[in-house]
C-alpha positions in Angstrom: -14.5 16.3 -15.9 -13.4 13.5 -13.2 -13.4 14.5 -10.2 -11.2 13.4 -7.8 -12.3 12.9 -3.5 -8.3 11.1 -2.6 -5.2 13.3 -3.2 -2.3 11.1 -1.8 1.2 12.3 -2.0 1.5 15.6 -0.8 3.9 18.2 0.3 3.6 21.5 2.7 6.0 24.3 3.1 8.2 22.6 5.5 10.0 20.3 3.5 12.4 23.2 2.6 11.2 22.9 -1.6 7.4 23.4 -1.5 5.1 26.6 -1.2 1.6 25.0 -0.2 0.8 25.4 3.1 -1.6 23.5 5.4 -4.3 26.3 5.4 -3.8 26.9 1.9 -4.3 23.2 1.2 -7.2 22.9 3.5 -9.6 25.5 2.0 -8.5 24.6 -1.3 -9.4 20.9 -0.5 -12.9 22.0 0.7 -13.0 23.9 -2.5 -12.5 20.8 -5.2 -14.8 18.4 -2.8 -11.7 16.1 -1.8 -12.7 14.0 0.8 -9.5 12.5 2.2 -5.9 13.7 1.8 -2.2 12.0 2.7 0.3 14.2 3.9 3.6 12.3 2.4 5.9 14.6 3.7 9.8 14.1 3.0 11.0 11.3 5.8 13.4 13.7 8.0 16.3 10.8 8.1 18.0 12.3 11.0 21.8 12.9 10.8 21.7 12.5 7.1 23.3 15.1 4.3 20.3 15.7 2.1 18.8 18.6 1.8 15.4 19.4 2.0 14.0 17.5 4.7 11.8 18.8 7.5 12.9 18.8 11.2 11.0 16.4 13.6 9.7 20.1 15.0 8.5 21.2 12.1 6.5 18.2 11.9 5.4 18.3 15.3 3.8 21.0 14.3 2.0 20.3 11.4 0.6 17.5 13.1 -0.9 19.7 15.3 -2.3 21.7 12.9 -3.8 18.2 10.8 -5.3 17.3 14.3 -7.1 20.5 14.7 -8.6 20.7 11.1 -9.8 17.0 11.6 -11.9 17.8 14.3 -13.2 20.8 12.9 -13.6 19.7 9.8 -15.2 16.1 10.7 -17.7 15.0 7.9 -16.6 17.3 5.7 -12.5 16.5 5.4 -10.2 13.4 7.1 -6.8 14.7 6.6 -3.9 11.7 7.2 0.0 11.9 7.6 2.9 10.1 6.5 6.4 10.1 4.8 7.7 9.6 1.4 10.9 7.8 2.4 13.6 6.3 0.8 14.9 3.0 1.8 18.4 2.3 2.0 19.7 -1.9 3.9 22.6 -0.4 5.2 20.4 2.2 7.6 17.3 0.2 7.9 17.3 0.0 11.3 17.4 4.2 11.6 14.4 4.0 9.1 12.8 1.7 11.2 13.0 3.9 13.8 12.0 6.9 12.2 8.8 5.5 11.1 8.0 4.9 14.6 7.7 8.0 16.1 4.3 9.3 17.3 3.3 11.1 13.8 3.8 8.9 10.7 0.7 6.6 10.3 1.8 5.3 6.8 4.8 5.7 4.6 5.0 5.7 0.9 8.3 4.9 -1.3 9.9 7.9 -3.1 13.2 6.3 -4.5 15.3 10.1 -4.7 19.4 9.0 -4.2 21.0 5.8 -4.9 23.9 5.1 -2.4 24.5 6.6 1.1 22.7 9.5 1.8 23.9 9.9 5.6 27.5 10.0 4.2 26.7 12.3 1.5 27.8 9.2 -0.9 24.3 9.0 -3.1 23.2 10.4 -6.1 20.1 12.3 -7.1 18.0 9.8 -9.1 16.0 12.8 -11.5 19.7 14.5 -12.6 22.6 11.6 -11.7 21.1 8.3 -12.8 22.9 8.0 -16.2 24.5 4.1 -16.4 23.0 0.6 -15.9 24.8 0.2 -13.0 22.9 3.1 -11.3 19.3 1.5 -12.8 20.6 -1.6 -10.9 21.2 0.1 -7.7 17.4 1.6 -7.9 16.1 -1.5 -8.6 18.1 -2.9 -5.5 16.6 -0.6 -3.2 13.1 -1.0 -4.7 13.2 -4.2 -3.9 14.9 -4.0 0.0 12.0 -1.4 0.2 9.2 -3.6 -0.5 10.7 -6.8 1.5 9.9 -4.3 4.1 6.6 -4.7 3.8 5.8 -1.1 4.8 5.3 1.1 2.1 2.1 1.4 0.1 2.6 3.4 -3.0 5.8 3.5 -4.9 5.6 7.3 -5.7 6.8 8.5 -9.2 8.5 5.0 -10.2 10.1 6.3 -13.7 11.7 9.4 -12.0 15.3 7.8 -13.5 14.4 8.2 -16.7 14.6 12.0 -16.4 18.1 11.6 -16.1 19.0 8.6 -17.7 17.2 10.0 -21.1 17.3 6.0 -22.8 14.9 3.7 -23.6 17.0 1.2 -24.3 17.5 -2.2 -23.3 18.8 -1.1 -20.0 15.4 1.1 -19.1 12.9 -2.1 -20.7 14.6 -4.4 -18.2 14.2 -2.3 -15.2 10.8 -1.5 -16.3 9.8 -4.8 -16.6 11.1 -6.1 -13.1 9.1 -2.0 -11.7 6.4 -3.8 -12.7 6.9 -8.0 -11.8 7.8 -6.7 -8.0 5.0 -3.6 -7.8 2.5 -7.1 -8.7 4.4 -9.4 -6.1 3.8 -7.3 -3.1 0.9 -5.8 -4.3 2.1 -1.9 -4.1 0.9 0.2 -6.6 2.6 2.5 -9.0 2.0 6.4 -8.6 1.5 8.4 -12.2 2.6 11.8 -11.2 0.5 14.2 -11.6 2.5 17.2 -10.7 5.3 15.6 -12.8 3.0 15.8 -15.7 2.2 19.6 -15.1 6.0 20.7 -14.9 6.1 18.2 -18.6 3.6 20.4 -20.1 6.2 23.3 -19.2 9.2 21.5 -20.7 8.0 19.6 -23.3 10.8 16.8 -22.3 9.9 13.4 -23.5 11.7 11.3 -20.6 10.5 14.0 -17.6 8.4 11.8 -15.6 5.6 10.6 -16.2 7.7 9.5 -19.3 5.5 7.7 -21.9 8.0 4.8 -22.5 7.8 3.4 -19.1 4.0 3.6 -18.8 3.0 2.4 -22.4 5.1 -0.8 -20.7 2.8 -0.3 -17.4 0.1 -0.9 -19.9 0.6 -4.1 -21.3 0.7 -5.4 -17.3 -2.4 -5.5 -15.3 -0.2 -3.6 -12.2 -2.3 -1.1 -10.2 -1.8 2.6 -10.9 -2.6 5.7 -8.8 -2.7 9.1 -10.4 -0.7 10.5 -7.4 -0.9 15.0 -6.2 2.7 15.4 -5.2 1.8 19.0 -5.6 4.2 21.5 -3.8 2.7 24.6 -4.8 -0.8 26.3 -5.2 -1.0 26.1 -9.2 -0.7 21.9 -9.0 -3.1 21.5 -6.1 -6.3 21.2 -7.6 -8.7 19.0 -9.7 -7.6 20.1 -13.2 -4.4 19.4 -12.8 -5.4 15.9 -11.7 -7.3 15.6 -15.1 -4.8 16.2 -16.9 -2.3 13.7 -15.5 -5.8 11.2 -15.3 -6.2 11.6 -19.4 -2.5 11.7 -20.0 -2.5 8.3 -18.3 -5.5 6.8 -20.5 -4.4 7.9 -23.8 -1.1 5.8 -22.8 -3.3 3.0 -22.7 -3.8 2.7 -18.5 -7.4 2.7 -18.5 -7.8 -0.3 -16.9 -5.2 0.1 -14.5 -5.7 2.8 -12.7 -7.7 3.2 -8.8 -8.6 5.8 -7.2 -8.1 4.8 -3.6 -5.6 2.5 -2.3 -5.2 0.1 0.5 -2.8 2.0 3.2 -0.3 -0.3 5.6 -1.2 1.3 8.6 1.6 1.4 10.6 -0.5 2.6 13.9 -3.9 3.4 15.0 -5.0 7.3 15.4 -7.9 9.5 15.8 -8.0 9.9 12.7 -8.7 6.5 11.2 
């Protein structure tokens, strides 16, 4: 069995959908032998309309508790925190901002809503993204996001296909230009491993990670992280991380796959 030492992309109870918590996630760490972990919690976009997002407070806190277990833990654990953002031109500068502030050391994209999401004019990219136009608008955002030059995984990356449930000529092309820009900026792609577990479950074809997408990965030589994004207990663990790991290399992604990646700091800590 592999075994894994760096979980990135991962949730705690505060973002308003998850049931981990950061003791939970802490023994259970020790437990598997992980050696670092990324808190990616959900950015809080102040003012916005979307729901589950953490209050600055609630981080606050958190961070308090990640300090704590880092020097307790030292030589044994290194725990590091971020967001999973979106990235939207229009509020940039509020992004920009957010990122900023005295807890995130390192952000990682998670494309979830296509349009406006402070004037509750977006859609939900896993149940609304059903026309080209909408694959365009993803792809638009991708790429703002990257020019950025801040983000350093582009977590679950074939989330549309859920909802848009084609692999036509539409999906190929967006696929394709996934995978030119993931190469240009050198960002790579996150294989979702608690995506995979919820597949088993379903049974769904397009539910992320969908097959079509990655079999097209595949024929690239883009860099691919199997990625935790575990919200609850029954995903957090090394098992669970095999599964999406051997999903990944029967879809041909052997050679594209890492198991650490190289993070955009965006400040010095303690804990680096």
């Amino acid at each position: 069995m592999k075994k894994f030492q760096y979980i990135y992309h991962l949730h705690e109870k505060i973002c308003g959908h998850a049931k981990n918590t950061i003791d939970f996630i802490v023994e259970q760490a020790l437990k598997e032998g992980f050696k670092e972990i990324y808190f990616t919690e959900h950015c809080p976009l102040l003012n916005n309309q979307c729901i589950y997002r953490p209050t600055i407070n609630e981080i606050a806190e958190l961070h308090k508790k990640i300090k704590m277990y880092n020097i307790e833990l030292a030589g044994k654990l290194k725990i590091y925190f971020g967001y999973e953002a979106e990235f939207n031109k229009q509020h940039a500068d509020i992004f920009l901002q957010l990122i900023n502030d005295p807890f995130c050391e390192f952000v990682i994209f998670g494309n979830h809503y296509l349009g406006d999401m402070w004037n509750k004019k977006c859609k939900w990219v896993g149940s609304e993204c059903f026309f080209p136009i909408d694959l365009q608008d993803y792809l638009e955002n991708l790429i703002a996001a990257l020019e950025a030059n801040v983000f350093s995984l582009i977590a679950h990356p074939d989330l549309w296909l859920t909802s848009y449930r084609k692999w036509d000529e539409h999906a190929k092309e967006l696929t394709k230009k996934i995978i030119s820009y993931a190469k240009k900026y050198n960002v790579p792609l996150g294989f979702n491993a608690n995506g995979y577990a919820h597949k088993l479950t379903k049974g769904d074809e397009f539910h992320y990670p969908c097959k079509y997408f990655w079999e097209e990965v595949a024929k690239s030589d883009a860099k691919v992280l199997i990625e935790c994004d575990s919200h609850s207990p029954w995903t957090f663990n090394n098992q669970t991380m095999q599964q999406a790991y051997e999903y990944a290399v029967s879809l041909g992604l052997k050679n594209n796959l890492v198991e650490k990646i190289d993070i955009k700091w965006l400040k010095k800590t303690s804990n680096q």
